[in-house]
C-alpha positions in Angstrom: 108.5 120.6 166.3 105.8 118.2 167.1 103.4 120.9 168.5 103.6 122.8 165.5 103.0 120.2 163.0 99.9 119.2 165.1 98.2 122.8 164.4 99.7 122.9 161.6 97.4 119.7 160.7 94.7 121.5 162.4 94.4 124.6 160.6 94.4 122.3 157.3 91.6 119.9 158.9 89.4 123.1 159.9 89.8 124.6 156.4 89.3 120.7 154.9 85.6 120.8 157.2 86.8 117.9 159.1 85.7 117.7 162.7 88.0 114.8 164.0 90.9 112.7 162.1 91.7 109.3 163.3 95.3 108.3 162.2 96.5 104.6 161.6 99.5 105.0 159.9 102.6 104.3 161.7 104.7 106.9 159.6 102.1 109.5 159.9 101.5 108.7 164.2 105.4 109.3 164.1 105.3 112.8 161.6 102.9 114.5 164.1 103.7 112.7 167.4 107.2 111.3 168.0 105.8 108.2 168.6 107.5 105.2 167.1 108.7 101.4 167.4 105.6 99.9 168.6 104.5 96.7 167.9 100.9 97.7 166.0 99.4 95.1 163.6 102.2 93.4 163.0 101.1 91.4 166.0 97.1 92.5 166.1 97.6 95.1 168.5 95.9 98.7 166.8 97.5 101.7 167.7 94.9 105.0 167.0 95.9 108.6 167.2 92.4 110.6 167.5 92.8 114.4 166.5 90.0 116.8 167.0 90.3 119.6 165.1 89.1 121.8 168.6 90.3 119.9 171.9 92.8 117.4 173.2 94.8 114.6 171.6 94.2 111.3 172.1 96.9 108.2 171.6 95.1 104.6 171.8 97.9 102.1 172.4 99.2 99.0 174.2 99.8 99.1 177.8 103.0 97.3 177.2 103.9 100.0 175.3 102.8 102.8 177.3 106.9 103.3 178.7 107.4 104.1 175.2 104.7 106.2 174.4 105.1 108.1 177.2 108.7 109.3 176.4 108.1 109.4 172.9 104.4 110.9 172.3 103.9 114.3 171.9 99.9 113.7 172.8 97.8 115.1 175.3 96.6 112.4 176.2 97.5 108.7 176.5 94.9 105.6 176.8 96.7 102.4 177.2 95.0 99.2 176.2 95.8 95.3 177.6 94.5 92.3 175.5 91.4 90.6 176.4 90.5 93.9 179.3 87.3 95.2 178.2 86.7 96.4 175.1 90.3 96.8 174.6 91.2 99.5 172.0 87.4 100.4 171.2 86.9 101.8 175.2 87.9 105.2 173.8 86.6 105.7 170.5 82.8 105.6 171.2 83.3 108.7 173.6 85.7 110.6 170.9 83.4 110.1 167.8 80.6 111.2 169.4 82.7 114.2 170.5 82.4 115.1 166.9 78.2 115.5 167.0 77.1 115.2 163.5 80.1 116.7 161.7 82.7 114.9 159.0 85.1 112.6 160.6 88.2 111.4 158.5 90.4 108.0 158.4 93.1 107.1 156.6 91.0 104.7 154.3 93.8 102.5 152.3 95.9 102.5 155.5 93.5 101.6 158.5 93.9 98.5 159.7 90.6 96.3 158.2 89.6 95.3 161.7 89.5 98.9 163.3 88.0 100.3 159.8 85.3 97.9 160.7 84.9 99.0 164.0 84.6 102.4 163.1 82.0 102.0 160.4 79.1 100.5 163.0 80.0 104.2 165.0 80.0 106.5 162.1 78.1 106.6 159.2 79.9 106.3 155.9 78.2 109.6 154.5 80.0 111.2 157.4 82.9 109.6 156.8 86.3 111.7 154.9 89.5 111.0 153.8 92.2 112.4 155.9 94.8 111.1 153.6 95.0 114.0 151.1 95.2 116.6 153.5 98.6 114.5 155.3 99.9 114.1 152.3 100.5 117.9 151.5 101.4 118.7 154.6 104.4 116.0 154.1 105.0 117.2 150.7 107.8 120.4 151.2 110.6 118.9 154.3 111.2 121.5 157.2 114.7 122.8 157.3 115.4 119.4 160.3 113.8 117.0 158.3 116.4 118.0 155.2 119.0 118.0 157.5 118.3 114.2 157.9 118.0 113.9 154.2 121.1 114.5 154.0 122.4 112.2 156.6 120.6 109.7 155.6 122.5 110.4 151.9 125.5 110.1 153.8 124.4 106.4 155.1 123.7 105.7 151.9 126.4 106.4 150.7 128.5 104.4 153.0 126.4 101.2 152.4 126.9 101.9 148.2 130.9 102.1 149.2 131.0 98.7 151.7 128.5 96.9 148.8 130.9 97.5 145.9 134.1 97.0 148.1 132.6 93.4 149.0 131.5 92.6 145.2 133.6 90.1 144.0 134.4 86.6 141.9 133.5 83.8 143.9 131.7 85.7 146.7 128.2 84.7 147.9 125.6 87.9 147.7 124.8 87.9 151.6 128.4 88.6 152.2 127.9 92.1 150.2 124.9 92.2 152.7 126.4 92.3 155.4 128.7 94.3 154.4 126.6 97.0 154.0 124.6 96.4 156.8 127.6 97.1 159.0 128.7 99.7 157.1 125.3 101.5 157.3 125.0 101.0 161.1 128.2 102.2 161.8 127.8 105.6 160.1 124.2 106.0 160.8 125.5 105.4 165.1 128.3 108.1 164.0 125.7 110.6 163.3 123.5 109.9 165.6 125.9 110.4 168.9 127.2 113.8 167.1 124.1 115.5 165.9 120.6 113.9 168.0 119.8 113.5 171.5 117.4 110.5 171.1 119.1 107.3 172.9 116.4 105.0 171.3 116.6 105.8 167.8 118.6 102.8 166.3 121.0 102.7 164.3 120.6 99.2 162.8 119.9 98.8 159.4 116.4 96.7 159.1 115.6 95.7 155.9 116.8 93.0 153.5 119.4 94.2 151.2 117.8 94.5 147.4 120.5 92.9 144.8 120.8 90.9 141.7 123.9 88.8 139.6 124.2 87.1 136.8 121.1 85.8 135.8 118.6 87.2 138.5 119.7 90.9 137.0 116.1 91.2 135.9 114.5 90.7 138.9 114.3 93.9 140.4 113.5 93.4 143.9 115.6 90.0 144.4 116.8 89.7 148.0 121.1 88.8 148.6 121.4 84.9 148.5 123.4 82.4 148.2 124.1 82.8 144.8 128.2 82.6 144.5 129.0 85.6 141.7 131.5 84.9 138.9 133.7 87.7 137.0 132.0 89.2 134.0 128.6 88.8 135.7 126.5 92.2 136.4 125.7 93.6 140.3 122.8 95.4 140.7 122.9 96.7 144.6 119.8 99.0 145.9 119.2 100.7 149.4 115.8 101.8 148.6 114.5 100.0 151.7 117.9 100.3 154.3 118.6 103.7 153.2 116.4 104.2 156.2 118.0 106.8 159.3 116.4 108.5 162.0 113.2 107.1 160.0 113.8 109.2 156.8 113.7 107.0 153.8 115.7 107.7 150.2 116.3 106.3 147.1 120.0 104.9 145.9 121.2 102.2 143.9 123.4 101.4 140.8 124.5 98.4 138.9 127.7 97.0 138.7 129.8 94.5 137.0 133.1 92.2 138.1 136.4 92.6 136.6 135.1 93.2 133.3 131.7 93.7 130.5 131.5 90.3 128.8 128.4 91.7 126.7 128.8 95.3 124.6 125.0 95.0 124.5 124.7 95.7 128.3 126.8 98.4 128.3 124.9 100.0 126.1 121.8 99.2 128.0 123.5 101.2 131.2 124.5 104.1 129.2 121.2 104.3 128.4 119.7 103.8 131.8 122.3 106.6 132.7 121.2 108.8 130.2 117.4 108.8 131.0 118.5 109.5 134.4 120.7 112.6 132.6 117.5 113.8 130.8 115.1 113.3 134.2 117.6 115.6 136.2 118.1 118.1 133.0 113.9 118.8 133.8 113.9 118.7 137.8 113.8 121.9 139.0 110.8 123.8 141.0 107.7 125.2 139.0 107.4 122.0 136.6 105.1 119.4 136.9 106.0 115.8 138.6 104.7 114.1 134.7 107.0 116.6 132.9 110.3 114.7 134.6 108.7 111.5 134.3 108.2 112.1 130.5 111.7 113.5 129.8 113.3 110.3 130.9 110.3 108.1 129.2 111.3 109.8 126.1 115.0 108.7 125.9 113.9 105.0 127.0 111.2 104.9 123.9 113.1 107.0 121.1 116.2 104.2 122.0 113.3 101.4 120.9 112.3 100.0 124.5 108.9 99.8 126.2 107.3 102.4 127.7 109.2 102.7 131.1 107.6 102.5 134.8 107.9 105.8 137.2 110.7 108.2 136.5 111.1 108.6 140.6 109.1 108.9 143.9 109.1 111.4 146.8 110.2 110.1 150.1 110.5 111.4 153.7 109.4 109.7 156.3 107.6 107.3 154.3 109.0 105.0 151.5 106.6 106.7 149.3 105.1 110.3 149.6 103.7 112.8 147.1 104.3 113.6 144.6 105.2 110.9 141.7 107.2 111.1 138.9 104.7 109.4 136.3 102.5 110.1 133.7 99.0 112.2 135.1 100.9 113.5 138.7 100.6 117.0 137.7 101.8 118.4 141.1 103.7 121.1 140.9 107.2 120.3 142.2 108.3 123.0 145.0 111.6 123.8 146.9 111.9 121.1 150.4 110.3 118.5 148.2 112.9 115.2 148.4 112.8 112.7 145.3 114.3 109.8 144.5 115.1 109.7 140.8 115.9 107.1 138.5 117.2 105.6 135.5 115.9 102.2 134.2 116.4 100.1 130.8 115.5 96.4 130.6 115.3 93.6 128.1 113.0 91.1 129.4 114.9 87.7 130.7 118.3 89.5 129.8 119.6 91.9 131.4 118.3 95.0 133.2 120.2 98.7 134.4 119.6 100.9 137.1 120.6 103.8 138.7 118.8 106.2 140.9 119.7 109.1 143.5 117.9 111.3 146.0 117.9 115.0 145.8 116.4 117.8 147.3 114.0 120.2 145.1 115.6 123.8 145.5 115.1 127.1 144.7 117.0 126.8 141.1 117.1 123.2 140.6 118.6 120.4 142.9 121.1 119.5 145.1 122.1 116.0 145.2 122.1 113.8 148.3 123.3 110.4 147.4 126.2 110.0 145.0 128.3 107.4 143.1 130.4 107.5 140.1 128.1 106.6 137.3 131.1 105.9 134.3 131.3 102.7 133.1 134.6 102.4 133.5 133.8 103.4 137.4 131.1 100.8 137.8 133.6 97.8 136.7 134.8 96.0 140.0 
């Protein structure tokens, strides 16, 4: 798989003019290599995949993680790096730009690390220099038949998270209990599916991100993180797995909002029927041959004929990133195809009073969609 992603990439550098690609990104070093779980600049320590469009690969990385790369890394070859030795993780690149003579060389520009972009500007000049990022990003774009196939498991991990969440939702519990709820709950299905369907004895299955919910009064905040925060009946949930929907390193979208034992304001239902219904009218336009804008604008148009603001992104495209190409906002005219994956939402808020969700993954077939993260989306389903 990993070989034939890697002339895959290639053949689209050679047709792009690009000589040599240096890759940065940790999701992109895993797409075409394998290689994952290393330490990179979270602690200062640059890991460089060098790609010559004619030639051998080249993996610059930590000697304390050269076990690890050498199990993992689908590379040619490997030059491991120990702090403070020479000239560290600049020994090899000298010798591999030059490689290139006087032809275009491409980075990743908004995801190399500052302190190897640097670097790399006193070897090449900028007039030389490309963006490899487009050309990545394409390539990402339409999922092999594997990486749907853990699309679809991570919908399943999803899936169990959404059940624990709403299971542990209740008056007079604290949010990090419905945390760990679904942390465990996540783990234990993601460690299910990875004994029964992949051979790869490091891949965890730990869920590793903090869990994304809201009550009561912090419903607005979109992004607020499980607290303390004791919830009381009557109050609104909002539970999202945007971040720990996260297995064998493929990333979705999933989340819904929920309430405890009963509504105690008609005005937020109707805000949720709403935020349903845009997601109704997204999904009613997703289907190949369209353009990414057109789905963003069919939901936009419910939220604004209603009498609210002009909504943020319908949805995103994920894989093995939490963001890939295309969009689903206004001016992404990509055309969506069959093997894309998208997270799709629906969204209505009234500022400092109360704010709905809902959002699902799918995958882009050849006559529309198939779903890979469900809940029931009734209101009377989402009372707890």
């Amino acid at each position: 798989m990993y070989a034939a992603r890697m002339d895959d990439f290639r053949h689209r550098m050679a047709q792009a003019g690009i000589e040599l690609a240096l890759i940065t990104d940790d999701d992109s070093v895993y797409y075409l290599t394998g290689y994952y779980d290393y330490l990179h600049m979270d602690f200062g320590r640059p890991t460089i995949l060098v790609i010559p469009k004619d030639g051998e690969s080249l993996l610059i990385t930590p000697s304390m993680e050269l076990d690890m790369a050498e199990a993992a890394a689908r590379v040619d070859r490997i030059a491991a790096w120990n702090d403070g030795l020479g000239g560290e993780w600049r020994e090899e690149l000298p010798g591999a730009i030059a490689s290139a003579s006087a032809k275009r060389i491409a980075i990743e520009p908004n995801q190399m690390p500052p302190i190897v972009r640097t670097y790399v500007g006193t070897l090449v000049n900028d007039g030389r220099l490309g963006d490899i990022t487009p050309v990545l990003a394409d390539m990402r774009m339409i999922k092999s038949g594997d990486e749907l196939q853990l699309a679809r498991h991570a919908g399943e991990v999803a899936m169990a998270m959404m059940n624990a969440g709403r299971s542990a939702i209740g008056h007079g519990v604290p949010e990090y209990e419905v945390a760990l709820a679904t942390s465990q709950a996540g783990t234990r299905k993601a460690a299910e599916l990875l004994r029964a369907h992949y051979g790869d004895a490091c891949m965890s299955p730990n869920t590793h991100f903090l869990q994304i919910m809201a009550s009561g009064n912090e419903i607005t905040k979109p992004h607020h993180r499980a607290s303390t925060r004791i919830m009381e009946r009557g109050e609104p949930v909002f539970l999202c797995f945007c971040g720990m929907t996260n297995f064998h390193r493929f990333k979705l979208g999933f989340d819904r909002t929920f309430w405890i034992g009963e509504i105690n304001d008609d005005r937020q239902a109707e805000v949720y029927e709403l935020a349903v219904a845009s997601q109704q009218a997204a999904l009613a336009a997703l289907r190949p041959g369209v353009t990414a804008e057109s789905v963003h604008a069919a939901y936009a148009d419910v939220i604004q004929q209603a009498g609210f603001d002009y909504p943020f992104r319908c949805g995103r495209a994920t894989g093995y990133s939490f963001l890939e190409k295309p969009q689903l906002v206004s001016g992404d005219k990509t055309i969506l195809q069959p093997g894309m994956v998208l997270a799709v939402d629906g969204s209505v808020s009234i500022a400092k009073s109360f704010r709905a969700q809902v959002g699902d993954s799918f995958i882009v077939t050849e006559d529309g969609y198939e779903q890979i993260t469900d809940h029931p989306k009734a209101l009377r389903d989402v009372i707890v």
